[in-house]
SERO-4910 file (N, C-alpha, C, O; in steps of 0.05 Angstrom, whole numbers):
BEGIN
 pado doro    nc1    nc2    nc3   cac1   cac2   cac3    cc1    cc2    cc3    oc1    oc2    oc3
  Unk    A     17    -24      0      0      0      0     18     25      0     40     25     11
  Unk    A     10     38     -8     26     72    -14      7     90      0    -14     82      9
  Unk    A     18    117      3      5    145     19    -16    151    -14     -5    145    -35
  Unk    A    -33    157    -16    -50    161    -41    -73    196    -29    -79    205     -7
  Unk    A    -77    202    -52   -100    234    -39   -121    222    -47   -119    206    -65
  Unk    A   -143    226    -35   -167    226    -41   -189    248    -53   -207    255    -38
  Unk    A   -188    255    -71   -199    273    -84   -226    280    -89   -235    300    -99
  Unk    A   -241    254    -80   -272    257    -88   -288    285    -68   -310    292    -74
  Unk    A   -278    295    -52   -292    311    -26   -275    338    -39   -251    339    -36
  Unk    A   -297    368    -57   -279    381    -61   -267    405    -32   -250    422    -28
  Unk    A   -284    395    -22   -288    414      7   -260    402     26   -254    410     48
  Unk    A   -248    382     12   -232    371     38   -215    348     19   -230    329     13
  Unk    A   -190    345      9   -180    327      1   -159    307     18   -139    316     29
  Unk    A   -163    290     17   -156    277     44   -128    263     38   -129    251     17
  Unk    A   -107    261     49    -83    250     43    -78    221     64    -73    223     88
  Unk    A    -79    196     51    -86    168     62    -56    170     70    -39    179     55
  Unk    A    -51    160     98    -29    152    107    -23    126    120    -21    125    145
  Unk    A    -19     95    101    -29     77    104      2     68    129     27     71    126
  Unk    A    -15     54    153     10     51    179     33     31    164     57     31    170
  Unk    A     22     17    146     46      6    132     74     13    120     96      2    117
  Unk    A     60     39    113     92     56     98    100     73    123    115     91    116
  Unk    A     93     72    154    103     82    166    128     63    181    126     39    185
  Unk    A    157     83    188    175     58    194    170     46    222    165     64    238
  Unk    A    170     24    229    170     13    258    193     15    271    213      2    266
  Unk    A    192     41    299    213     39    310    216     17    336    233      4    348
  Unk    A    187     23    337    184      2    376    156     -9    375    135      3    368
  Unk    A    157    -37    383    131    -53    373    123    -58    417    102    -67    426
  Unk    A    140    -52    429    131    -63    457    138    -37    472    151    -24    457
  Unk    A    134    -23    497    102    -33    506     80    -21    491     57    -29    492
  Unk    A     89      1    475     70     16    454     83     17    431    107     21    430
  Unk    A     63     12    405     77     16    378     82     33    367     66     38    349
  Unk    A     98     48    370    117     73    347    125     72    325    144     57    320
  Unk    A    116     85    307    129     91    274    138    116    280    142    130    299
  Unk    A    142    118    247    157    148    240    151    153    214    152    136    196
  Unk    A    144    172    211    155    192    187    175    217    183    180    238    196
  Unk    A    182    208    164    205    228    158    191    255    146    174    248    129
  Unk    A    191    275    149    176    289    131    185    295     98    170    300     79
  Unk    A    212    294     97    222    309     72    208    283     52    197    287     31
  Unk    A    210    253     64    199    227     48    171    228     41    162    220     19
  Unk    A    156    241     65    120    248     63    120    272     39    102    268     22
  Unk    A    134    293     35    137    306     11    141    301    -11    131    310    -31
  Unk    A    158    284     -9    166    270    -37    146    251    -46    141    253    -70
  Unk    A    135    234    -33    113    219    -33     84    231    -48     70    218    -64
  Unk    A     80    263    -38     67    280    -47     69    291    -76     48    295    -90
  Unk    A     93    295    -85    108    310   -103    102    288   -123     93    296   -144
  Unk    A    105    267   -121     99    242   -135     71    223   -144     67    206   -161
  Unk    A     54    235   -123     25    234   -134     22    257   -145     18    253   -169
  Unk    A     23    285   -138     10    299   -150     28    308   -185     12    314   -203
  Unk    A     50    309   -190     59    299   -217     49    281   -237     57    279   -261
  Unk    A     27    266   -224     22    246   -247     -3    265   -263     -4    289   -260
  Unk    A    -19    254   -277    -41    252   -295    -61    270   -275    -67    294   -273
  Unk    A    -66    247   -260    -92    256   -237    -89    284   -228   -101    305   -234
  Unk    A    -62    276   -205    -56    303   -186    -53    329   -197    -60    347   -183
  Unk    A    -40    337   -230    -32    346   -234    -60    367   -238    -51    390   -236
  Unk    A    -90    371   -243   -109    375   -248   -123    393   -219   -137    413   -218
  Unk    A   -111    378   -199   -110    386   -174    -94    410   -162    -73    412   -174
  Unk    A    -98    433   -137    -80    444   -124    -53    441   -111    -49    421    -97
  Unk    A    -41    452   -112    -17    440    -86    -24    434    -80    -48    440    -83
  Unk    A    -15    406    -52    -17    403    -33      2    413     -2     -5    410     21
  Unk    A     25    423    -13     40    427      9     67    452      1     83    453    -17
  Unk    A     64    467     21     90    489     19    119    470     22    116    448     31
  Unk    A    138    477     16    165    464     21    194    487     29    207    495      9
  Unk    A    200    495     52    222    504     56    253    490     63    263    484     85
  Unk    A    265    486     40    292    469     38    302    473     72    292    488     88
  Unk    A    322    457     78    340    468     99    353    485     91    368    480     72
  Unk    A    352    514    105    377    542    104    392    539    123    384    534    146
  Unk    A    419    543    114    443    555    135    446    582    135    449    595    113
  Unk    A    445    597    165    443    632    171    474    634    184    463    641    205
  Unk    A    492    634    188    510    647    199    519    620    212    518    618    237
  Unk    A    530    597    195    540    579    203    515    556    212    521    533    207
  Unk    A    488    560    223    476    545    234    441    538    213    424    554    206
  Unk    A    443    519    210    423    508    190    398    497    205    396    482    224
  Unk    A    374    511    185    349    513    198    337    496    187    343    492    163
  Unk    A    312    476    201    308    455    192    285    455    171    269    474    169
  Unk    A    285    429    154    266    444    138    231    450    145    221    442    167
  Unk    A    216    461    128    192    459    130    172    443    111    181    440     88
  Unk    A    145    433    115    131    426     99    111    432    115    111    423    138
  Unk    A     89    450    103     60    456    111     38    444     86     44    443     62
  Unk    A     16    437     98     -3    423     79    -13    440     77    -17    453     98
  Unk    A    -27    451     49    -43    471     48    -75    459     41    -84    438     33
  Unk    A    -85    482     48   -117    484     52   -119    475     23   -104    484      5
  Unk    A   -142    454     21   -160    439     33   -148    411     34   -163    392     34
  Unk    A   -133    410     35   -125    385     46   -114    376     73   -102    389     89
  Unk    A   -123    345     76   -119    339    106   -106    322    100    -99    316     77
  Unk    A    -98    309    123    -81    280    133   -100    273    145   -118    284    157
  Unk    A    -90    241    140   -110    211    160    -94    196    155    -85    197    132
  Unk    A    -85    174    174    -64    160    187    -86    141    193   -108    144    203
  Unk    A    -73    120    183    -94     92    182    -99     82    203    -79     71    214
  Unk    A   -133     80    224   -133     79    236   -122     56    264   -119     33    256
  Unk    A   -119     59    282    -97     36    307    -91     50    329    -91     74    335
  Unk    A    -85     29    341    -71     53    372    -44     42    369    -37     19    374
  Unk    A    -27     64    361     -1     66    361      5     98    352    -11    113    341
  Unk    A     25    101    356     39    126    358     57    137    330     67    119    316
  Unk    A     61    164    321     66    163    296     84    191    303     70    212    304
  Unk    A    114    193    308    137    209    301    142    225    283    162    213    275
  Unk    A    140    242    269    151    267    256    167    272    261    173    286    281
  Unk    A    187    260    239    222    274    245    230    278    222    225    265    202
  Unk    A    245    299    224    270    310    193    256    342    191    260    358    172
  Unk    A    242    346    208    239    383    195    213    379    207    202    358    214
  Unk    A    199    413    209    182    427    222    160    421    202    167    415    180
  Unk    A    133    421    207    105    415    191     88    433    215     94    445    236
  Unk    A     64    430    200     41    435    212     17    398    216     -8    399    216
  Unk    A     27    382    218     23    356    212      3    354    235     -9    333    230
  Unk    A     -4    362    250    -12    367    270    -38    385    277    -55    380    294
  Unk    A    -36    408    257    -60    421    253    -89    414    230   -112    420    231
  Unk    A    -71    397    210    -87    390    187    -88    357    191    -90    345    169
  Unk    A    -88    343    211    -96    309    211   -119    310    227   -128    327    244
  Unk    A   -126    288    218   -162    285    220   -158    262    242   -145    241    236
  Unk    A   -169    267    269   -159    247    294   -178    228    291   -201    232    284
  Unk    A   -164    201    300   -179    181    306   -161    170    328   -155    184    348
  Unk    A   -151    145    323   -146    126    349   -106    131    355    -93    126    376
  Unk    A    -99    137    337    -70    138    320    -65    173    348    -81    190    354
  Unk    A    -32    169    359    -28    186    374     -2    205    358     18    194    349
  Unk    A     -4    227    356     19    241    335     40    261    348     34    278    366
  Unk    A     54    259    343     84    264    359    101    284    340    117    275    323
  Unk    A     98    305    342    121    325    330    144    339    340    144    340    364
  Unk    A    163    350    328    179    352    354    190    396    331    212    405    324
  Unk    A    163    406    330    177    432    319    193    443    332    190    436    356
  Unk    A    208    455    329    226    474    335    228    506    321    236    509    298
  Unk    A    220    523    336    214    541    309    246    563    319    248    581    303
  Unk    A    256    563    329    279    573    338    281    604    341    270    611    361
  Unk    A    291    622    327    288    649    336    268    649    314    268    637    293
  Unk    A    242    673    330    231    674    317    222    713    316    226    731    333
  Unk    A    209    715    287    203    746    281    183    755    288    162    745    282
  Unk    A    185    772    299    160    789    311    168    828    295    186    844    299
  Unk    A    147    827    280    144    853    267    123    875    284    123    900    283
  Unk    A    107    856    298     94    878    311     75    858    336     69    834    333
  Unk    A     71    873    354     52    857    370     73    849    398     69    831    414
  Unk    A     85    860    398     99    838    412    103    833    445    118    818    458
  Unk    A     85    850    449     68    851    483     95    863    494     96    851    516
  Unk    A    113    876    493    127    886    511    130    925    509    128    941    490
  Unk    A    135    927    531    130    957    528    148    973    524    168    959    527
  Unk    A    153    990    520    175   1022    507    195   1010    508    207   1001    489
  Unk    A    202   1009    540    220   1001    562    235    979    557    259    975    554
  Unk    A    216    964    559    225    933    557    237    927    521    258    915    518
  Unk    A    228    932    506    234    931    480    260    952    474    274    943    456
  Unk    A    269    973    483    296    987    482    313    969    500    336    976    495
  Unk    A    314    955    513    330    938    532    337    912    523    359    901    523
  Unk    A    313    904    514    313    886    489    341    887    457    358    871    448
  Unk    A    332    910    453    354    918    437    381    918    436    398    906    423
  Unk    A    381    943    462    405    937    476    425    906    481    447    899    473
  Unk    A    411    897    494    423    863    502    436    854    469    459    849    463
  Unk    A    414    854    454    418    848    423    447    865    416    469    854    417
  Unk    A    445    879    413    470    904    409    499    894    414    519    891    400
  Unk    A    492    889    443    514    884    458    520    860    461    537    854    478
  Unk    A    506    835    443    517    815    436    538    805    405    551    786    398
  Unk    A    530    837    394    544    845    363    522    838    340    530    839    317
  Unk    A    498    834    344    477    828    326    466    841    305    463    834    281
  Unk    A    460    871    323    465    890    304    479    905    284    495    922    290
  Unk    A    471    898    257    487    901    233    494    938    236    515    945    226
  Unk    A    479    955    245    481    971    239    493    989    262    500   1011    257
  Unk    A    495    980    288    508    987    306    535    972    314    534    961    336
  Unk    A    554    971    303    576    948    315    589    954    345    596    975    354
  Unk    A    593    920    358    599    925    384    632    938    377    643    935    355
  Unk    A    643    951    400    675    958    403    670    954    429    656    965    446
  Unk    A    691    929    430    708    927    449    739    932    461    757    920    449
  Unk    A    748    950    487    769    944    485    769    938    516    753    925    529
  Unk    A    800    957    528    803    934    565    788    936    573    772    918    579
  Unk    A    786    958    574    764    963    603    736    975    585    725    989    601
  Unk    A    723    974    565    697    983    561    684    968    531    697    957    513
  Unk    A    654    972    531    643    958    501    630    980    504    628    991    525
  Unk    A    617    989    476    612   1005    466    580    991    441    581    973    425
  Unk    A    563   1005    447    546    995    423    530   1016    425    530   1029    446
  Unk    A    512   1024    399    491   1041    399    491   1073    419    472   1086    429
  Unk    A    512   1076    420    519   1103    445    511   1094    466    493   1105    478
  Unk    A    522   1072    477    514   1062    507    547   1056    509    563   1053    490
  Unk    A    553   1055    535    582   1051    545    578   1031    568    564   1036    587
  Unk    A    592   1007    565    601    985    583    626   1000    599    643   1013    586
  Unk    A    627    998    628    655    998    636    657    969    647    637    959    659
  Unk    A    677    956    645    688    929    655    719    932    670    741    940    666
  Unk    A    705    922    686    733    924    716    733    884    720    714    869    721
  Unk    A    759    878    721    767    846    725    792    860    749    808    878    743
  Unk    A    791    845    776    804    849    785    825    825    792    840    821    810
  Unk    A    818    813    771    831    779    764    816    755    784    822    731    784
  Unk    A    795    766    802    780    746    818    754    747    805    743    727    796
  Unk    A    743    775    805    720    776    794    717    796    766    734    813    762
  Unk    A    698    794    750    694    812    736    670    825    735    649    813    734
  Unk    A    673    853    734    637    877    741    643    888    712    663    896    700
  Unk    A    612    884    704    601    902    678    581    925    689    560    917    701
  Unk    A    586    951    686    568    968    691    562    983    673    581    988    657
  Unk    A    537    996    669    528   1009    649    534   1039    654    534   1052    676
  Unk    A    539   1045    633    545   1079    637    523   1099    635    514   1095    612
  Unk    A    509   1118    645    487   1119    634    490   1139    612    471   1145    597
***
């Protein structure tokens, strides 16, 4: 058996996730599979290329893995509207591993228990971001003075850092070391 879409429902196209193509990691005291996600995409990518699918919408966003400054972000796959997931029904447990989904928001529950493990890591906030004047210039600051800011660079030298017109003084008296802010 293969993962197959179901297309007859235009209100809802349903993506069959038969437990067979799921891998078996642990059969005692509860049964665990897995899916990989980048494999559940490809899987996708491969029905919907044919004859049939191709007639049909996407089914799913795909964000490769990016590397930002040495450290590589994992990938993504989101299912897009109108389509769902269904995981053939059983009581056993079903892993999501290899990258971030929404696998979780678009499966249709029955007896089957689903396990993701996102990580959304730093994340952007353009607006909204519940903190006040205060707290968001301090915010900055910290940022600043970790060298983040492209447009303020930290200087460091013995005794002081420097970022955004704020002055660190740093005193090490070889036991301890004090950072104080200058105001």
């Amino acid at each position: 058996m293969a993962i197959t879409i179901d297309y007859s429902n235009p209100a809802q196209y349903v993506i069959n996730v038969p437990r067979a193509d799921l891998t078996l990691v642990s059969s005692s005291p509860t049964e665990i599979r897995e899916l990989d996600i980048d494999d559940f995409r490809q899987a996708l990518a491969d029905i919907q290329d044919d004859a049939e699918g191709m007639a049909f919408p996407t089914a799913y966003v795909h964000t490769a893995p990016l590397t930002v400054a040495g450290v590589t972000l994992a990938r993504v796959v989101e299912i897009l509207d109108p389509y769902v997931v269904q995981f053939e029904d059983g009581q056993y447990n079903v892993n999501i591993v290899g990258g971030n989904s929404n696998l979780s928001d678009v499966t249709i529950k029955n007896q089957v228990g689903l396990n993701t493990a996102n990580s959304a890591g730093l994340q952007q906030v353009t607006s909204g971001s519940g903190l006040s004047a205060e707290q968001d210039a301090r915010l900055r600051e910290v940022w600043q003075f970790r060298g983040l800011d492209p447009d303020n660079a930290l200087e460091i030298e013995d005794d002081e850092q420097r970022a955004a017109g704020v002055t660190l003084d740093v005193d090490d008296d070889g036991t301890t070391t004090t950072v104080e802010r200058q105001p």
